[in-house]
C-alpha positions as CSV (number, residue, x, y, z in Angstrom):
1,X,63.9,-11.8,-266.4
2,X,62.6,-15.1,-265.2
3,X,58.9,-15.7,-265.2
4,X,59.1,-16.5,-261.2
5,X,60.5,-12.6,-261.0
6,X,57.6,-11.1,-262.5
7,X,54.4,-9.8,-260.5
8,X,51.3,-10.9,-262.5
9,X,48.0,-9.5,-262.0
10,X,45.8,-12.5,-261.5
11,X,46.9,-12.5,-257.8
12,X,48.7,-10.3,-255.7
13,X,52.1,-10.3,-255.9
14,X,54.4,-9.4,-252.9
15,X,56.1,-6.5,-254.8
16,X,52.1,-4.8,-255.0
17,X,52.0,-4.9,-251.0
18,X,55.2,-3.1,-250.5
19,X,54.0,-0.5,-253.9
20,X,50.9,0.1,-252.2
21,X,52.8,1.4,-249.6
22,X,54.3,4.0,-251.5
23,X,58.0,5.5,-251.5
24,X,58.4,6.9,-247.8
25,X,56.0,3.5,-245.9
26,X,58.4,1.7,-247.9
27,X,61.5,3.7,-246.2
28,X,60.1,3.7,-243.1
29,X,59.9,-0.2,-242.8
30,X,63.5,-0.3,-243.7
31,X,64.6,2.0,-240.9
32,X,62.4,-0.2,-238.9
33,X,64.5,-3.6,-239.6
34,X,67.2,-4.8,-236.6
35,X,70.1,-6.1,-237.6
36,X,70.4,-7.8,-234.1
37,X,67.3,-9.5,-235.2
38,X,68.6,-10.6,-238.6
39,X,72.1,-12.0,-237.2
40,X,69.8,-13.8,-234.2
41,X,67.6,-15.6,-236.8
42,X,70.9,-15.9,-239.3
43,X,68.8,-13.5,-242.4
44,X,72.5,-11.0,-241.9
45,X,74.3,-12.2,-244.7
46,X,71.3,-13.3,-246.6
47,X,69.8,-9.7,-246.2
48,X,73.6,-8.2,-246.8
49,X,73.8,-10.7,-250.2
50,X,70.2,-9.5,-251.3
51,X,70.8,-6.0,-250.9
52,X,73.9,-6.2,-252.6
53,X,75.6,-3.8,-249.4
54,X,79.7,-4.8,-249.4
55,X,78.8,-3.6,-245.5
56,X,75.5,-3.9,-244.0
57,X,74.8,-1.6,-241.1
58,X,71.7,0.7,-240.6
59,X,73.5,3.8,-242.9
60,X,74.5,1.4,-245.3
61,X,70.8,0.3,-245.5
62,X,69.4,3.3,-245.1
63,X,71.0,4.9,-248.3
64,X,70.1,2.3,-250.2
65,X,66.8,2.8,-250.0
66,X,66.5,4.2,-252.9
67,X,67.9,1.4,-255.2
68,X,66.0,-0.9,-253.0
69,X,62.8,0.8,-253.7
70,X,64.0,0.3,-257.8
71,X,64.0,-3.1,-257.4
72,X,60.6,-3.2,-256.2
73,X,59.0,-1.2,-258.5
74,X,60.8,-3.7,-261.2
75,X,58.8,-6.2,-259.9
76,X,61.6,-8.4,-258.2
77,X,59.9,-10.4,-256.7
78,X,62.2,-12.8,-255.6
79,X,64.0,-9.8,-253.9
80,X,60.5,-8.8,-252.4
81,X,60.3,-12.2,-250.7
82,X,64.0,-12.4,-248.6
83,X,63.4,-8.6,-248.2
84,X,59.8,-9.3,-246.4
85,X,62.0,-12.0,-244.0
86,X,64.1,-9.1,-242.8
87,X,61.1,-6.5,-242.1
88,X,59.1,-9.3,-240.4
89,X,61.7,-10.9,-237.9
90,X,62.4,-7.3,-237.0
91,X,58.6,-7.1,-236.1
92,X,57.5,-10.6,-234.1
93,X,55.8,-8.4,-231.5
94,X,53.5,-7.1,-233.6
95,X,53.5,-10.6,-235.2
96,X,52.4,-12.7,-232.8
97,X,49.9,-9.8,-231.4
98,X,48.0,-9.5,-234.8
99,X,48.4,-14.0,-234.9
100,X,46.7,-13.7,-231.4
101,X,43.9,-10.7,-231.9
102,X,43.0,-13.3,-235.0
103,X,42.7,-15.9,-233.0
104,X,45.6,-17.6,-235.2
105,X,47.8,-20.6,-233.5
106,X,51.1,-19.3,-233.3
107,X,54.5,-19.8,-231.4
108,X,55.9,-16.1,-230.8
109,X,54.7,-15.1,-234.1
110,X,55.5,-18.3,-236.0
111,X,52.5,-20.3,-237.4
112,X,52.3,-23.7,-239.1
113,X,53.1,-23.5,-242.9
114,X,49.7,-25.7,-243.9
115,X,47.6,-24.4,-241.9
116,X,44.4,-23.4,-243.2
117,X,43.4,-20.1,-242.1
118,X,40.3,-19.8,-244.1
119,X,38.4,-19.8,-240.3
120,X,40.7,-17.3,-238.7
121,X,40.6,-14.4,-241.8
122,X,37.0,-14.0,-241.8
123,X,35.4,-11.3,-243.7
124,X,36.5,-7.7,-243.0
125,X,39.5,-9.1,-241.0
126,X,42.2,-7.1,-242.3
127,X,40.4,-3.7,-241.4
128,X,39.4,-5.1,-237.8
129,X,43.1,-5.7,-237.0
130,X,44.0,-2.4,-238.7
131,X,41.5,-0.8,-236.5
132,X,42.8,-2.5,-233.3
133,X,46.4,-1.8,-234.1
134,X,46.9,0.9,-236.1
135,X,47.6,3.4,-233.0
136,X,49.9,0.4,-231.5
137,X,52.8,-0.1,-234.7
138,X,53.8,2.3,-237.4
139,X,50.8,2.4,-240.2
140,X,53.3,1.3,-242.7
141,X,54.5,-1.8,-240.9
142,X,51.1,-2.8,-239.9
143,X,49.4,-2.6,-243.4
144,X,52.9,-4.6,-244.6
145,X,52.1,-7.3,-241.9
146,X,48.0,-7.4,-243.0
147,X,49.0,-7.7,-246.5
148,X,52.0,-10.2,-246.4
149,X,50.0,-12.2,-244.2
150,X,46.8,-12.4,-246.9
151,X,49.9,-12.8,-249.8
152,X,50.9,-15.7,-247.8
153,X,47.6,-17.2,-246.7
154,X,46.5,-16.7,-250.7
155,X,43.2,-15.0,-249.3
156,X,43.5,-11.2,-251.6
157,X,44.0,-10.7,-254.8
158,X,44.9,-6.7,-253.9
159,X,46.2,-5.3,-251.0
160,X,44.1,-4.4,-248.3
161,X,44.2,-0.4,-247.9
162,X,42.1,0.9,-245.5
163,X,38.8,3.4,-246.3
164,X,40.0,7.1,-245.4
């Protein structure tokens, strides 16, 4: 397996966010992702290709679950990252509402990819925007979006899970 595959522990790795989430958060964001969305933003084939699915429709996808979850938990990361383009063009609602409550500059959900958001993801702001919208999105979608965002923004070296 190539280095670039492998999840190492010095910093969070995507394939940790969708772990944390567990077997059945991890199935629910798949039954979450809209293939009208995918073929709008042209991830279809991409998604189709990844998933290794000779037919991608939301059975097809559904049922593979499963072996998708596999691949996670084999730390694939490179699958983790064009899987987490499928789940989160499904989602730009909840996107851009989360970019907005943040106070984060964003076009329908889509942000600059150097911007420094070191002002915007103050401390404790992962819980406040769990707090704000965890009655609004699926629990599992939202703590995906909180997490990919600080994977992306390089600002947690764990997932953010909230306190019970």
């Amino acid at each position: 397996m190539a280095p670039s595959r492998l999840c190492y522990a010095a910093s969070m790795q995507l394939c940790e966010v969708y772990q944390k989430l567990g077997e059945a958060g991890f199935a629910q964001i798949v039954r979450g992702i809209s293939l009208g969305k995918l073929k709008t933003y042209q991830l279809y084939d991409a998604l189709k290709t990844r998933t290794h699915l000779v037919k991608l429709n939301t059975e097809h996808l559904r049922k593979a679950t499963p072996r998708l979850w596999e691949r996670i938990n084999e730390n694939d990361e490179e699958f983790a990252k064009d899987f987490a383009q499928a789940v989160l063009v499904s989602h730009l609602d909840m996107i851009a509402a989360v970019l907005e409550f943040l106070g984060i500059p964003n076009q329908n959900g889509f942000f600059e990819k150097d911007i420094d958001a070191s002002h915007y993801l103050t401390e404790g702001w992962a819980a406040r925007a769990f707090e704000k919208f965890r009655g609004s999105y699926p629990e599992p979608l939202l703590l995906f979006y909180l997490n990919h965002l600080a994977w992306e923004m390089k600002v947690a070296e764990q997932p953010f899970a909230p306190v019970a």
